[in-house]
PyMOL CGO cylinders between C-alpha atoms (Angstrom):
from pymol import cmd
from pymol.cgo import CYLINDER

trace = [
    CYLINDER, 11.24, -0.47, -14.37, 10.17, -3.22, -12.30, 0.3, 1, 1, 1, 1, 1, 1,
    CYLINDER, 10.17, -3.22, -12.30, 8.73, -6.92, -13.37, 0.3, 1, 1, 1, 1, 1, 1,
    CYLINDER, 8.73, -6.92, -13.37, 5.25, -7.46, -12.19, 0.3, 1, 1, 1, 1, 1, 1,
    CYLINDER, 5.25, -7.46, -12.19, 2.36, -10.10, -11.87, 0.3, 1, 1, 1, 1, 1, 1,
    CYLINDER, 2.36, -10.10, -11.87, -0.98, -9.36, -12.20, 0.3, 1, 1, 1, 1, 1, 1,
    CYLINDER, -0.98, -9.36, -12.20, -3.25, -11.88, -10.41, 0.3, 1, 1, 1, 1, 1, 1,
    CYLINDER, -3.25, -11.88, -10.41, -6.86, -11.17, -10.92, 0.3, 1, 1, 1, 1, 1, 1,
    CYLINDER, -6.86, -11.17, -10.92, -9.39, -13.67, -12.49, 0.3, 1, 1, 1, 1, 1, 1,
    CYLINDER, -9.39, -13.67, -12.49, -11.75, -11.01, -14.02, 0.3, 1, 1, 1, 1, 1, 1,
    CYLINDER, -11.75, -11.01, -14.02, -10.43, -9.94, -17.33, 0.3, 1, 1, 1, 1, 1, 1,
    CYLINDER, -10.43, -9.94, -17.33, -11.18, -6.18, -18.31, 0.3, 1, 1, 1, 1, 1, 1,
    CYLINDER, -11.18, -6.18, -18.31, -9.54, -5.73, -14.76, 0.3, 1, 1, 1, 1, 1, 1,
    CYLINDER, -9.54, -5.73, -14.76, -6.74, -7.70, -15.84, 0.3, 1, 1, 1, 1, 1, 1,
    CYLINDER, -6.74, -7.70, -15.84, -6.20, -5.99, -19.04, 0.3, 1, 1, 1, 1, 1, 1,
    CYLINDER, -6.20, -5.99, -19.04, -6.57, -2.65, -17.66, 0.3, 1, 1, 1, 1, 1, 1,
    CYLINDER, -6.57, -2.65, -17.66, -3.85, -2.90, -14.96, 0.3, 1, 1, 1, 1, 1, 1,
    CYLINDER, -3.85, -2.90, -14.96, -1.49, -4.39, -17.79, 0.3, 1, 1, 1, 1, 1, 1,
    CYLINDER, -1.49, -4.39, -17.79, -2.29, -1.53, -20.29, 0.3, 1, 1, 1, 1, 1, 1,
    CYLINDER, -2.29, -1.53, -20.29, -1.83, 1.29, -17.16, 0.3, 1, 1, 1, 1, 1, 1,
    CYLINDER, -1.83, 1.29, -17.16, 1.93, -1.03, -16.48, 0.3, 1, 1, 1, 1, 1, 1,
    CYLINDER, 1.93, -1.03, -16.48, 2.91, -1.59, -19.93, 0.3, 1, 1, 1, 1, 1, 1,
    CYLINDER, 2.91, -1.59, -19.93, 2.30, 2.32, -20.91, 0.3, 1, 1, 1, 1, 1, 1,
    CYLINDER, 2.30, 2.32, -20.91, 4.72, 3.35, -18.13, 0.3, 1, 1, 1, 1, 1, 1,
    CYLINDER, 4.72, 3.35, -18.13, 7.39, 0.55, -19.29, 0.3, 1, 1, 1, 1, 1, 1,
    CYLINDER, 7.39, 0.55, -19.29, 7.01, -2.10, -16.61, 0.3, 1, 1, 1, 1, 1, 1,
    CYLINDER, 7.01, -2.10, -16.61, 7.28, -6.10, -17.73, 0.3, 1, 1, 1, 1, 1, 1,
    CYLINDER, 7.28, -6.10, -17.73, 4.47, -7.58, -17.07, 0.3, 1, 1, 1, 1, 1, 1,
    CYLINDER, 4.47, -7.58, -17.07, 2.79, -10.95, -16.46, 0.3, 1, 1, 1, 1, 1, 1,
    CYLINDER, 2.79, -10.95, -16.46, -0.32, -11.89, -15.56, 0.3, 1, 1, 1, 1, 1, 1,
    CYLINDER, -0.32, -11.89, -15.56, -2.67, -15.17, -13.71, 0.3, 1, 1, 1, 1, 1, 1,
    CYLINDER, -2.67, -15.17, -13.71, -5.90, -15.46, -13.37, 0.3, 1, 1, 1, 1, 1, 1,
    CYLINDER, -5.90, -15.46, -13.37, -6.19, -17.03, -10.15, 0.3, 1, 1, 1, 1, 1, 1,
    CYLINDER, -6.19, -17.03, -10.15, -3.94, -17.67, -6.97, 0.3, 1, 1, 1, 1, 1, 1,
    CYLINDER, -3.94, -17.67, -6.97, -3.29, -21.15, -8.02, 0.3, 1, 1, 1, 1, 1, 1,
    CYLINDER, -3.29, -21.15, -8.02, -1.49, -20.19, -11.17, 0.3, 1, 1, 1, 1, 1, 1,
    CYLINDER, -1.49, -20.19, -11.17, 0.29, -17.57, -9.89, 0.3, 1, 1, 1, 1, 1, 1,
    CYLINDER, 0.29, -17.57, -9.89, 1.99, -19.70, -7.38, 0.3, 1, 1, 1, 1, 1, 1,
    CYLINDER, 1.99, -19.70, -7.38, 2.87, -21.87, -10.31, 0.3, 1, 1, 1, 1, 1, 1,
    CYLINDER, 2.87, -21.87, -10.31, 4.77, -19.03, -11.92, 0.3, 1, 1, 1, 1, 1, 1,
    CYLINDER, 4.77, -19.03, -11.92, 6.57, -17.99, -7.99, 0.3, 1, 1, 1, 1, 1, 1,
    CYLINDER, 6.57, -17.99, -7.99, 7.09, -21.92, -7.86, 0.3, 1, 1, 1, 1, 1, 1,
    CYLINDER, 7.09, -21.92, -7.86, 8.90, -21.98, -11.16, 0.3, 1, 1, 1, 1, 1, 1,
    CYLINDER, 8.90, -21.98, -11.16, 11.82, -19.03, -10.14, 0.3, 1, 1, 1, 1, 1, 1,
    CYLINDER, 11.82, -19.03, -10.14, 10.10, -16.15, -11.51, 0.3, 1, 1, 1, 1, 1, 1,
    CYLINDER, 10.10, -16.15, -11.51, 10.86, -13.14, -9.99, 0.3, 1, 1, 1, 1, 1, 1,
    CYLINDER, 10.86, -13.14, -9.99, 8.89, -10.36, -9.43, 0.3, 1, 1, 1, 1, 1, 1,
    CYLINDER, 8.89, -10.36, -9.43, 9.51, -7.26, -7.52, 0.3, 1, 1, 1, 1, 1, 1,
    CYLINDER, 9.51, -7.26, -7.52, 5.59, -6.32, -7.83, 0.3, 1, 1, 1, 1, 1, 1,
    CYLINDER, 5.59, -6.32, -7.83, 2.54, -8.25, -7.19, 0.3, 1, 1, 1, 1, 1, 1,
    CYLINDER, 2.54, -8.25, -7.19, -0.61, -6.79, -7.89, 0.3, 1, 1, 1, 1, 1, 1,
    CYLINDER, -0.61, -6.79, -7.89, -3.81, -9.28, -6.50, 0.3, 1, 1, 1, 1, 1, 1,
    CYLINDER, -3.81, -9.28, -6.50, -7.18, -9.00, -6.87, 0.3, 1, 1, 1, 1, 1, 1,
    CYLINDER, -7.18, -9.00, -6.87, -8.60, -10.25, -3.36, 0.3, 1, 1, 1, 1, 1, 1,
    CYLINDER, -8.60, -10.25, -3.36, -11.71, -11.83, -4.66, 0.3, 1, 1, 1, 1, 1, 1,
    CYLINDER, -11.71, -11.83, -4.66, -10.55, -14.61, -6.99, 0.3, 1, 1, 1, 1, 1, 1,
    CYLINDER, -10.55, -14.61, -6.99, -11.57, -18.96, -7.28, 0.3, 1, 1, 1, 1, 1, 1,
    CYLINDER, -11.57, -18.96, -7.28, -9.41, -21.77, -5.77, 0.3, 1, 1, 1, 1, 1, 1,
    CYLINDER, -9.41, -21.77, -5.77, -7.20, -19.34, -3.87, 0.3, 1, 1, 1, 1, 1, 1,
    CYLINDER, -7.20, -19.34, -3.87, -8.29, -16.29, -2.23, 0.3, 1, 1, 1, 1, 1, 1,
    CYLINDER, -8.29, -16.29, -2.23, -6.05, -13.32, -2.33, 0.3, 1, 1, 1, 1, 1, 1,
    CYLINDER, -6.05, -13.32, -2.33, -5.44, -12.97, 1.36, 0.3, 1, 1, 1, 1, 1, 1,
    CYLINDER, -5.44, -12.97, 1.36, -4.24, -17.18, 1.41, 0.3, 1, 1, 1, 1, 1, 1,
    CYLINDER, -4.24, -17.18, 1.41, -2.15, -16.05, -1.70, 0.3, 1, 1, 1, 1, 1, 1,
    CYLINDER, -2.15, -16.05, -1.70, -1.00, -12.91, -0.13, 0.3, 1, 1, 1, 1, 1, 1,
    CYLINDER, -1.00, -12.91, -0.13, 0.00, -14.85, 2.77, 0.3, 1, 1, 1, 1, 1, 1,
    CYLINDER, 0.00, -14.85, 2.77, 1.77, -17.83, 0.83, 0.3, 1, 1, 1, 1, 1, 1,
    CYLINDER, 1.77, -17.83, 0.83, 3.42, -15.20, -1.31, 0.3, 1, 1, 1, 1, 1, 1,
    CYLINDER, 3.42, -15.20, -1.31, 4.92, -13.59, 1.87, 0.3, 1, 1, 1, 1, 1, 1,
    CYLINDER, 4.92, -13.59, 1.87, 6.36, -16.77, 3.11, 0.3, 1, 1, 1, 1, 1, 1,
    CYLINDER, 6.36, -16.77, 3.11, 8.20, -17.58, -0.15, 0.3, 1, 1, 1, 1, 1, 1,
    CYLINDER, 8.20, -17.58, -0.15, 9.39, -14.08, -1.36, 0.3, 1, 1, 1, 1, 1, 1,
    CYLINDER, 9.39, -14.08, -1.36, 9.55, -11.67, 1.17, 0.3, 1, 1, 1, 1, 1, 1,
    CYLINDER, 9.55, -11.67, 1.17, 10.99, -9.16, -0.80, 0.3, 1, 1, 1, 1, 1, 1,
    CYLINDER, 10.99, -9.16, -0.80, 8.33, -9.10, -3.15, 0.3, 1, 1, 1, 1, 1, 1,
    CYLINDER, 8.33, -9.10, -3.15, 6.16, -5.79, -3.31, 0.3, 1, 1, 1, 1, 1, 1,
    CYLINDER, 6.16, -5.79, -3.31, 1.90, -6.66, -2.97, 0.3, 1, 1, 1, 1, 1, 1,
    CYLINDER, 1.90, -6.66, -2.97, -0.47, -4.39, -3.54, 0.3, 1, 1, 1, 1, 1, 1,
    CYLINDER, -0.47, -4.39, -3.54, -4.10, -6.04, -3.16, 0.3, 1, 1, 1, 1, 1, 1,
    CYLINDER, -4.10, -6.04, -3.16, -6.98, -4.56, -5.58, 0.3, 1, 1, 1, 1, 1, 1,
    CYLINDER, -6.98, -4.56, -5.58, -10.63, -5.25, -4.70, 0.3, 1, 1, 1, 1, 1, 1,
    CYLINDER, -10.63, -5.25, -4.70, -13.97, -4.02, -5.99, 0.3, 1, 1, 1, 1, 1, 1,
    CYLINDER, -13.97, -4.02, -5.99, -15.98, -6.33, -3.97, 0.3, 1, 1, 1, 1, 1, 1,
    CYLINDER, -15.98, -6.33, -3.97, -18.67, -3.61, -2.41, 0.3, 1, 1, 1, 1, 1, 1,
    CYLINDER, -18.67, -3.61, -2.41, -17.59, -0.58, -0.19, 0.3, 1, 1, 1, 1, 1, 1,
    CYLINDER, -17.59, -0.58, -0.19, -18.30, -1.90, 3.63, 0.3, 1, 1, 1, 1, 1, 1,
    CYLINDER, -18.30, -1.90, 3.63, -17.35, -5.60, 2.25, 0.3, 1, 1, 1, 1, 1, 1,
    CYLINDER, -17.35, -5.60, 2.25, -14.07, -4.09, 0.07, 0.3, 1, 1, 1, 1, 1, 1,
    CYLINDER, -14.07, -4.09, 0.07, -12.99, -2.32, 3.39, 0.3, 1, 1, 1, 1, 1, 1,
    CYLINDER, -12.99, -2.32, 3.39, -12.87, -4.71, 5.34, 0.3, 1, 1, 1, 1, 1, 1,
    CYLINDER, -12.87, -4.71, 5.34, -10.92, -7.05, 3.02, 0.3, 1, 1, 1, 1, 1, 1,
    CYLINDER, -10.92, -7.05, 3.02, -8.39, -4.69, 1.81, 0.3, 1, 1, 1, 1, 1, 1,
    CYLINDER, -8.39, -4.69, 1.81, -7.61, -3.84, 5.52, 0.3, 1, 1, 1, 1, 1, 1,
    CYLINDER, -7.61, -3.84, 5.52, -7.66, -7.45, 5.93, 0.3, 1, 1, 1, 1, 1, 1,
    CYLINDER, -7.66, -7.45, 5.93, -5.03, -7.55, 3.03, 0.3, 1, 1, 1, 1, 1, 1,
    CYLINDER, -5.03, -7.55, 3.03, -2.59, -5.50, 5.18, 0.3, 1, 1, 1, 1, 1, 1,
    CYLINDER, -2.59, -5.50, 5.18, -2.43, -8.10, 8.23, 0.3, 1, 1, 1, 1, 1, 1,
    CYLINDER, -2.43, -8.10, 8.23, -1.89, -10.81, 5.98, 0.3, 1, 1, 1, 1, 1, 1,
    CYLINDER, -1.89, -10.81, 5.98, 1.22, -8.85, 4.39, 0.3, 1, 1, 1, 1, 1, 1,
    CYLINDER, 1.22, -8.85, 4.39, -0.06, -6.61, 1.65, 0.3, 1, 1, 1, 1, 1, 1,
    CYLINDER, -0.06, -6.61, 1.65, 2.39, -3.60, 1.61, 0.3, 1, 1, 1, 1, 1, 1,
    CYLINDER, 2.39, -3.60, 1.61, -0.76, -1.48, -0.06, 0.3, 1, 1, 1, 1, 1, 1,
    CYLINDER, -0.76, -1.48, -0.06, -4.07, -1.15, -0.83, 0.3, 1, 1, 1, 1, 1, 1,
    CYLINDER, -4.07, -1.15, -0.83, -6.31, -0.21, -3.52, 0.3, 1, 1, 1, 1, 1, 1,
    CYLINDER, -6.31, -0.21, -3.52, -10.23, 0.27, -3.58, 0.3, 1, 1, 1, 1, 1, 1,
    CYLINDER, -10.23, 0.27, -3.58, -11.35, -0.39, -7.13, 0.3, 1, 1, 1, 1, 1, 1,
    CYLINDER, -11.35, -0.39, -7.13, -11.55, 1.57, -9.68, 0.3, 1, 1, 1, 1, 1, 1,
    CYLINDER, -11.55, 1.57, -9.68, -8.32, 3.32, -9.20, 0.3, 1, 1, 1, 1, 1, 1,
    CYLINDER, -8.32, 3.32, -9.20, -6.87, 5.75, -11.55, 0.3, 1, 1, 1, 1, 1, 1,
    CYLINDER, -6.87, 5.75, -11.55, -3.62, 4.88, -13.29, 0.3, 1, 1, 1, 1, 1, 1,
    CYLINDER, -3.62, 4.88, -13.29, -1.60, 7.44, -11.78, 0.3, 1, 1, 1, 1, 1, 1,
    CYLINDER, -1.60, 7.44, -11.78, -2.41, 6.09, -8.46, 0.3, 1, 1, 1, 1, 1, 1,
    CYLINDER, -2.41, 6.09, -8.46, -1.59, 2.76, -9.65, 0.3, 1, 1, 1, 1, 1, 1,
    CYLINDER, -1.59, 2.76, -9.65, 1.69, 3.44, -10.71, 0.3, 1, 1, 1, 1, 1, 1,
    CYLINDER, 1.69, 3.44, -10.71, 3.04, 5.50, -7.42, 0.3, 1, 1, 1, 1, 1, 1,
    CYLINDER, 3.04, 5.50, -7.42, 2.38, 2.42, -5.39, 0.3, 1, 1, 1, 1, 1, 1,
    CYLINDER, 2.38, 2.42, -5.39, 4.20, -0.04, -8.45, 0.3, 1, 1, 1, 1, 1, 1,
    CYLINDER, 4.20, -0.04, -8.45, 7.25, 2.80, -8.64, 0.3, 1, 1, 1, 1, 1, 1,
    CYLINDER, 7.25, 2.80, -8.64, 7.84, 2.33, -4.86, 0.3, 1, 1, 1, 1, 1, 1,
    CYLINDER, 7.84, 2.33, -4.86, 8.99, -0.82, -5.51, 0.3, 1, 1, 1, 1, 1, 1,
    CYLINDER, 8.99, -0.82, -5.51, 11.93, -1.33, -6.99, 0.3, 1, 1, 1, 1, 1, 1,
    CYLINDER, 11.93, -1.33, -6.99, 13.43, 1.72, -4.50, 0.3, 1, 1, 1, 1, 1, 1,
    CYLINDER, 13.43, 1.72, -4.50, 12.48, -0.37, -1.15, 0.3, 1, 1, 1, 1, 1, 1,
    CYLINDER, 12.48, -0.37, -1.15, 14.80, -3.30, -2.35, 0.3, 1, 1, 1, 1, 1, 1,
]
cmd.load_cgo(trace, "trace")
């Protein structure tokens, strides 16, 4: 099972990607903005997932995305949004470029969820 961080500031999202992770046996922690997940990276935590939310305060997910890449290359980020279908598009494509190995359009079913987190730990 792998270890993952949830970063997303909005917390039913939060709580439901943790509940759809824990139920399948993955270790979980979560942030609630790009800020403070840095501060867990910056203090040796691993993680071989990274789920972001794109939309967040103080640190956008594409800057965190970006700054994650640089540090921990091996990490696994898949970037969540629910910010408005044209608008969402456009960001989770932008999500890619900045180094987002996947995508996903919120709301997203759990099974879809976890096929994207159980890549993971098989790419290492």
């Amino acid at each position: 099972m792998a270890t993952a961080l949830i970063v997303d500031d909005d917390r039913t999202s939060r709580d439901i990607i943790q509940g759809y992770l824990e139920s399948a046996g993955h270790r979980i922690a979560t942030a609630v903005t790009g800020r403070d997940a840095s501060r867990l990276l910056a203090a040796r935590h691993e993680f071989e997932v990274i789920v972001t939310d794109i939309f967040m305060p103080d640190m956008d997910g594409l800057e965190f995305i970006r700054t994650v890449k640089a540090s921990h290359p091996h990490a696994r980020i898949i970037a969540v949004s629910g910010g408005g279908m044209r608008v969402e598009m456009d960001f989770l494509h932008a999500a890619k470029k900045f180094g987002a190995d996947a995508v996903l359009q919120k709301p997203f079913t759990r099974s879809a969820l976890l096929e994207l987190v159980d890549k993971a730990p098989q790419e290492r």
